[in-house]
C-alpha positions as CSV (number, residue, x, y, z in Angstrom):
1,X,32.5,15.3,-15.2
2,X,30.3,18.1,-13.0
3,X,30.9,20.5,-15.3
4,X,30.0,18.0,-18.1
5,X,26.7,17.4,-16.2
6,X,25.8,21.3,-15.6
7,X,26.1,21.8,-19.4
8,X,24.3,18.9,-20.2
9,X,20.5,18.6,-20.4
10,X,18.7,16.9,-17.9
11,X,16.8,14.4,-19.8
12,X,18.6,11.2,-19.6
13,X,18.5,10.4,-23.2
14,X,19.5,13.4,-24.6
15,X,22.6,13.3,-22.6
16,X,23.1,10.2,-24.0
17,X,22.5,11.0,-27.3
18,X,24.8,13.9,-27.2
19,X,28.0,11.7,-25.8
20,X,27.4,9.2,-27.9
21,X,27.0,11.7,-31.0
22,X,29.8,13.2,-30.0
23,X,31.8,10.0,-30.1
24,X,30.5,9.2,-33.2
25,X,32.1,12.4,-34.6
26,X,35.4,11.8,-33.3
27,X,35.4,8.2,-34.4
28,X,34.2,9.3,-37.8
29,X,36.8,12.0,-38.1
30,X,39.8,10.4,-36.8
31,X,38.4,7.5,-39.3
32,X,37.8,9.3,-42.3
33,X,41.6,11.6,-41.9
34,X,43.3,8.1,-41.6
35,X,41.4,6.8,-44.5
36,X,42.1,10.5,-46.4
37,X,45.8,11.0,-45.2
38,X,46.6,7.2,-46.5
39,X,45.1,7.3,-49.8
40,X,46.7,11.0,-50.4
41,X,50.0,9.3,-49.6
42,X,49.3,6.5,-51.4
43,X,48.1,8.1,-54.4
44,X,51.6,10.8,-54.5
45,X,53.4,7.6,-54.9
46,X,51.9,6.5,-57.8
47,X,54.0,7.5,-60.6
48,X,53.6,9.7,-63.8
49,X,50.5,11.8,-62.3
50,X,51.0,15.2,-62.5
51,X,50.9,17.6,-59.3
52,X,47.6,19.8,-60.7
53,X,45.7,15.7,-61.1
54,X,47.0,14.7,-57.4
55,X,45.6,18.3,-55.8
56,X,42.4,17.3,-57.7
57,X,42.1,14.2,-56.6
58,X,43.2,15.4,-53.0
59,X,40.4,18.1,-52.8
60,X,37.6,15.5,-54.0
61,X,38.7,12.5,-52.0
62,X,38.9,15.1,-48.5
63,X,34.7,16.4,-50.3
64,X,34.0,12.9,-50.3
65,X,35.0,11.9,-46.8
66,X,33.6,14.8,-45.0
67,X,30.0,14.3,-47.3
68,X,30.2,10.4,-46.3
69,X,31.2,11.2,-42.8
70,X,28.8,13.7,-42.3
71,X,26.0,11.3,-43.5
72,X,27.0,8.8,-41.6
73,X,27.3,11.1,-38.6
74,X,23.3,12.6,-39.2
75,X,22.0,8.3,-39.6
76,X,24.1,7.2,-36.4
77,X,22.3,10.3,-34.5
78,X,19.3,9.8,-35.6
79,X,19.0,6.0,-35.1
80,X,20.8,6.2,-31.7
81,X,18.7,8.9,-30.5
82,X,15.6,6.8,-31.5
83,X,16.9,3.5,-30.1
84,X,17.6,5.0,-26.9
85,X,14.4,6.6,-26.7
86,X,12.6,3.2,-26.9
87,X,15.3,1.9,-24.7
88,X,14.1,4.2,-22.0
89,X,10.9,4.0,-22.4
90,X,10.3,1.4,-19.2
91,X,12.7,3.9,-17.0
92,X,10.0,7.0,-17.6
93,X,7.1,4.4,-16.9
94,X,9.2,3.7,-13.6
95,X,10.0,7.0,-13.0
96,X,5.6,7.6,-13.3
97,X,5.1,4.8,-11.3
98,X,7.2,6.2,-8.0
99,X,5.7,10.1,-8.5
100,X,2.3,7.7,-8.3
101,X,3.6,6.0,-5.5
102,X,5.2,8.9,-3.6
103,X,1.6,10.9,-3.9
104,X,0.1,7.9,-1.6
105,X,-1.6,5.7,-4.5
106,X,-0.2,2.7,-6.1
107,X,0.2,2.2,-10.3
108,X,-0.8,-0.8,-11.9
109,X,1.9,-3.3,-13.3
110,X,3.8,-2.0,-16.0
111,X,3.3,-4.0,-18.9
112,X,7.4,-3.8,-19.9
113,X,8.8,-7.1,-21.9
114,X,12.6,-7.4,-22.2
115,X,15.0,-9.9,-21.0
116,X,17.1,-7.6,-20.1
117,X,18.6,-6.0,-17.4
118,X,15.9,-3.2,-17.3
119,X,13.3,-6.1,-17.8
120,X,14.3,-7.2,-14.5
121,X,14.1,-3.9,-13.0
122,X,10.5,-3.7,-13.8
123,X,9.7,-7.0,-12.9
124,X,11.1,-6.3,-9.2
125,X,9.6,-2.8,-9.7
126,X,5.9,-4.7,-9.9
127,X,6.9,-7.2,-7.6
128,X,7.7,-4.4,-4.6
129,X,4.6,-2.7,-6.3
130,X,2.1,-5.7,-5.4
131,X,3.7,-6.7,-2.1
132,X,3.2,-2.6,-1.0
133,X,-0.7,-2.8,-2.6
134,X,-1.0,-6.4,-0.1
135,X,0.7,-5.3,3.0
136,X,-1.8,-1.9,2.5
137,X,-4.5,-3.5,2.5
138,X,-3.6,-6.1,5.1
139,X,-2.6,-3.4,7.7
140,X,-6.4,-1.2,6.9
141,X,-7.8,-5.0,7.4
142,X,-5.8,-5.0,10.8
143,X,-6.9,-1.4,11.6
144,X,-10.9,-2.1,11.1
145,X,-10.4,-5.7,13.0
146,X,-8.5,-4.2,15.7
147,X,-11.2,-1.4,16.2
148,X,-14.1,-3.8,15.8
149,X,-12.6,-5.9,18.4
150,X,-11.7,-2.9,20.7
151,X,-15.5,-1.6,20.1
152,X,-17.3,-4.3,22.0
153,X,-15.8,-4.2,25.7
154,X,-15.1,-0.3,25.3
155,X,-19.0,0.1,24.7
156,X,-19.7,-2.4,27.2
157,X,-17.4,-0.4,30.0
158,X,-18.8,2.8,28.6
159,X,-22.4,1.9,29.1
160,X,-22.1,0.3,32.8
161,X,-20.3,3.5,33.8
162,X,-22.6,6.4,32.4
163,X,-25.5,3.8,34.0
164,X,-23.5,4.4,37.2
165,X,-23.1,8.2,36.6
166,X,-26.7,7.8,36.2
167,X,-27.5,6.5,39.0
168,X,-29.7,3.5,36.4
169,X,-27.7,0.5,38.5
170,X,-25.9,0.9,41.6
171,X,-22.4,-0.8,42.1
172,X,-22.4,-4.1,43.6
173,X,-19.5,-7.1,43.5
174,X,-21.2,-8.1,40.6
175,X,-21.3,-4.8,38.5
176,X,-17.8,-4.3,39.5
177,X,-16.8,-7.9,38.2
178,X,-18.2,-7.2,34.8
179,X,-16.0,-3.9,34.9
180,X,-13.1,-6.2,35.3
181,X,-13.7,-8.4,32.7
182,X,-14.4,-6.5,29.9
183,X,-10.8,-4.3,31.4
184,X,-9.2,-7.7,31.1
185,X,-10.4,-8.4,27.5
186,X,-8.9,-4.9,26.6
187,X,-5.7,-6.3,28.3
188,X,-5.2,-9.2,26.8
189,X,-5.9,-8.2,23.2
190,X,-3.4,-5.6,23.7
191,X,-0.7,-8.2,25.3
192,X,-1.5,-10.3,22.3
193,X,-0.6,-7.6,19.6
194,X,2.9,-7.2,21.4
195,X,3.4,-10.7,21.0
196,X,2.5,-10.6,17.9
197,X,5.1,-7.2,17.5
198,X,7.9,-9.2,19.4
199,X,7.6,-11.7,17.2
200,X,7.0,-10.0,13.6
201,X,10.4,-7.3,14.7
202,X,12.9,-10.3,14.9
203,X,15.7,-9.5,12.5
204,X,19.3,-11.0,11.8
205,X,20.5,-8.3,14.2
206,X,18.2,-9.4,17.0
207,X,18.1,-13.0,16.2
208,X,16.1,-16.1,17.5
209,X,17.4,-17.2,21.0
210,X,17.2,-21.2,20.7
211,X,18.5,-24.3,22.8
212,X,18.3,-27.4,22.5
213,X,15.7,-29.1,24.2
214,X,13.7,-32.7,24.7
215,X,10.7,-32.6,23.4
216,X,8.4,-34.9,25.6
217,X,9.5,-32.3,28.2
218,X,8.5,-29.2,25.9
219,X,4.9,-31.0,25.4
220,X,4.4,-32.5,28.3
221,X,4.1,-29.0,30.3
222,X,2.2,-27.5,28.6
223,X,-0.1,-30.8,28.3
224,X,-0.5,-31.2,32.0
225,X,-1.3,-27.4,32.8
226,X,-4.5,-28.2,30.6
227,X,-5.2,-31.5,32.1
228,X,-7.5,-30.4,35.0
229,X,-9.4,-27.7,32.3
230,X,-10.1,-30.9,30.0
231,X,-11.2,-32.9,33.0
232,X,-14.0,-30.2,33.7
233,X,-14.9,-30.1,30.5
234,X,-15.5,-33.8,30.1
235,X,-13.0,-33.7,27.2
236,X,-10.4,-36.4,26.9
237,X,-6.6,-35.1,26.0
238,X,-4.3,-38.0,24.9
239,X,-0.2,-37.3,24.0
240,X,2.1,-39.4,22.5
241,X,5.3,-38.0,22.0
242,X,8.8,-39.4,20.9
243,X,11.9,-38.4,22.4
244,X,13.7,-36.3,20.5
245,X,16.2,-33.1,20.7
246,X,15.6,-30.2,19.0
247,X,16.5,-26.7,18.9
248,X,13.8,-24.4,19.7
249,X,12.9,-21.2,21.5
250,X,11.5,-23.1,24.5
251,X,8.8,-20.3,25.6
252,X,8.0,-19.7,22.0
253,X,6.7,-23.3,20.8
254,X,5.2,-23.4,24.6
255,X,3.5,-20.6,23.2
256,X,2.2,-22.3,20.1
257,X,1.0,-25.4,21.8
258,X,-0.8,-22.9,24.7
259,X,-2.7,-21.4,21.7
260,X,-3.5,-24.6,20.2
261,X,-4.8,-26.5,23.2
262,X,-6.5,-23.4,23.9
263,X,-8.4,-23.5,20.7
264,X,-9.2,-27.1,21.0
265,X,-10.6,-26.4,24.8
266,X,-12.9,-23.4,23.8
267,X,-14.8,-25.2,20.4
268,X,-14.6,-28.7,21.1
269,X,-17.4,-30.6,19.6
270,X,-18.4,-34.5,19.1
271,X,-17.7,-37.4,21.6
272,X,-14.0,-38.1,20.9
273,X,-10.9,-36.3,22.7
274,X,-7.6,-33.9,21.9
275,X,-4.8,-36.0,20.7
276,X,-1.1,-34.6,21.4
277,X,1.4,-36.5,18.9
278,X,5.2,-35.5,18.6
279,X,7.9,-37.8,16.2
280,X,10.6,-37.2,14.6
281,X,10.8,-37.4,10.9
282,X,14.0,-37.0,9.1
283,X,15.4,-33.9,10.0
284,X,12.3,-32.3,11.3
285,X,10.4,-32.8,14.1
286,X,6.5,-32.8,14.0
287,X,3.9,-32.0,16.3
288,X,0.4,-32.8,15.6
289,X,-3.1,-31.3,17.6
290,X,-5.9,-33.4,16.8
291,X,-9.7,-33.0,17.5
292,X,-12.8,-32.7,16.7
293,X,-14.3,-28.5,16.3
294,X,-16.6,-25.9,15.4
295,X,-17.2,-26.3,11.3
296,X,-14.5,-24.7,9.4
297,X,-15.3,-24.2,5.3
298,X,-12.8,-26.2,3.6
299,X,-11.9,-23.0,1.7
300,X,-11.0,-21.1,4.7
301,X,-9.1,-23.5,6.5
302,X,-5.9,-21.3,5.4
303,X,-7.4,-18.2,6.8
304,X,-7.4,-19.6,10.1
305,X,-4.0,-17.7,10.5
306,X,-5.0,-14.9,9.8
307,X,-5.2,-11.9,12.1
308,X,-8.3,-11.7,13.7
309,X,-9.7,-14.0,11.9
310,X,-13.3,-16.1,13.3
311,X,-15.2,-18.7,11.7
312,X,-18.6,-17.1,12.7
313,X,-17.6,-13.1,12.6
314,X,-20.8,-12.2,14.1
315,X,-20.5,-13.7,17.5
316,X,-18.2,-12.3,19.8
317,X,-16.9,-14.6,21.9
318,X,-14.5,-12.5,24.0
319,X,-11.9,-14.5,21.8
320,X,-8.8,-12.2,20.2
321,X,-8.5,-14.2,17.0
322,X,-5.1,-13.5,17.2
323,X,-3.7,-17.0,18.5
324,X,-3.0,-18.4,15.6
325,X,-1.7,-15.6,13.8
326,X,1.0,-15.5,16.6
327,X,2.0,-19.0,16.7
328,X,2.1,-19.1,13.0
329,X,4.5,-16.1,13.3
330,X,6.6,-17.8,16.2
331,X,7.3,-21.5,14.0
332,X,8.0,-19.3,10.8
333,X,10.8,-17.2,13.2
334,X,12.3,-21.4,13.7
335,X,12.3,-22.2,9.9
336,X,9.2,-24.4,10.7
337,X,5.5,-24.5,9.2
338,X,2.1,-25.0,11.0
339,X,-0.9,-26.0,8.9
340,X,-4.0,-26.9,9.4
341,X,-5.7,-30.6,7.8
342,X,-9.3,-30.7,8.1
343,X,-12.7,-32.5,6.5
344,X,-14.7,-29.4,8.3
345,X,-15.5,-30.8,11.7
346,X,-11.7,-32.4,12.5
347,X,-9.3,-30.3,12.7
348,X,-5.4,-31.3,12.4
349,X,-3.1,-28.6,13.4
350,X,0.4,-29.9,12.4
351,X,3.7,-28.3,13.1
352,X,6.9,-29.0,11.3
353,X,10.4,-27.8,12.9
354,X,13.6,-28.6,12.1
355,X,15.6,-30.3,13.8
356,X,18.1,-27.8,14.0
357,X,17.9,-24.1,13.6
């Protein structure tokens, strides 16, 4: 078979068309000597023919076969090598396509239509091809977000210490607390992308630790650590929550709710309060976080989980805009789904877990 290979060209269709050609002449010959070697005997049986007539006819018949055989051999070569040629076609697009990829761009979709199995190839082939083009431009999205997000307190550290160098301001507790807190929004926006890293790197081999766990007790926690932050803020927070047992990573959905009363706390508008609701509904168990908020378009309210994402991209708020992006990562690791309902001005964040993992 190596040696076979050596000899052979390296053009996949030409290989092919020489082994199949090549089986074509055996089949033909074996065929046609059969076919010759019966009629020959056939034929000597036959009596009153003389010997001169049967070597006569024996000459012509064995002209005949190897004239038909080798017609037949020169058609079946030259359809088969043009068949396969066309067959192939789709595995030199592919073969294009991944020198494209492999010199750091990305091909279009090849326009390939067969239901075969080479079909499918190319329809995973564009598939990949798209999913590659999205995740590259997701992770350059990531890149300019994370710098523009980085950019503010860097500049803001940079310019209070060369106005120190500079002798401009002189350090007092209050200087030094600004320091601090643009250090701790540096901080936290880095603790947030390894969350979100955690989170994203969970695979079958490092799977999902779970327990099961009552959620009033889940909800409840998290509810009362915000309790005395709504107070201050004049903001009522209402939960209802039904009794139920469900199997969850208890610090993850913690997590999720942390972000989402967080939210609610920071851009809180109108008169009426956060509602907490948790029931069971079948085999799942939904959570509900309900309030009024900042105006969201109705056609971005899917963006909201995005990384980095803001409503109003030219404040900065100190915010990471990475919340939600994390606790959308951490209910998709359960099996679950968070969305958001809104009219613009209130907002519905609903989670949906199942009841077991």
């Amino acid at each position: 078979m190596r040696l076979i290979e050596r000899v052979l060209p390296p053009k996949l269709w030409v290989k092919m068309t020489i082994v199949n050609i090549a089986l074509l002449i055996g089949v033909v010959i074996v065929t046609g000597m059969t076919l010759y070697q019966t009629a020959c005997f056939l034929a000597a049986d036959i009596t009153g023919v003389e010997r001169e007539a049967q070597l006569t006819f024996n000459n012509s018949l064995l002209i005949y076969a190897w004239v038909i055989g080798g017609v037949v051999i020169v058609m079946g070569a030259f359809l088969y090598s043009t068949v396969t040629r066309k067959v192939l076609v789709p595995v030199k697009e592919l073969s294009s396509a991944m020198e494209t990829m492999k010199s750091g761009n990305y091909p279009g979709d090849l326009n390939v239509h067969t239901n075969d199995e080479i079909g499918e190839l190319v329809d995973h082939f564009n598939r990949m091809n798209r999913r590659l083009q999205q995740q590259e431009r997701s992770r350059h999205q990531m890149l300019r977000d994370l710098s523009h997000e980085l950019r503010t307190p860097l500049s803001n550290l940079q310019g209070y210490l060369e106005a120190l160098e500079k002798g401009v301001i002189s350090g007092d507790q209050t200087i030094y607390r600004s320091l601090a807190e643009e250090t701790d929004r540096v901080s936290q926006l880095l603790s947030r992308l390894d969350d979100m890293e955690s989170w994203t790197t969970l695979t079958p081999s490092k799977p999902l630790e779970v327990s099961q766990e009552e959620m009033t007790q889940v909800i409840s926690q998290v509810s009362q650590m915000f309790t005395l932050e709504f107070e201050k803020k004049g903001i009522g927070l209402k939960s209802e929550v039904e009794a139920a047992e469900v199997s969850v990573n208890r610090q993850g959905i913690q997590q999720v709710l942390t972000n989402l009363l967080r939210n609610a706390l920071e851009y809180h508008e109108g008169t009426d309060g956060v509602e907490i609701e948790g029931r069971a509904e079948g085999e799942e168990y939904v959570i509900k976080v309900k309030g009024g908020g900042k105006a969201i378009p109705l056609n971005e309210k899917d963006r909201v989980f995005d990384r980095f994402y803001r409503v109003d991209r030219s404040r900065s708020d100190g915010r990471s805009g990475l919340g939600l992006s994390i606790s959308k990562q951490i209910v998709e690791r359960h099996g679950g789904q968070i969305q958001l309902e809104t009219d613009g001005r209130n907002h519905c964040f609903s989670i949906t877990l199942p009841m077991q993992a």
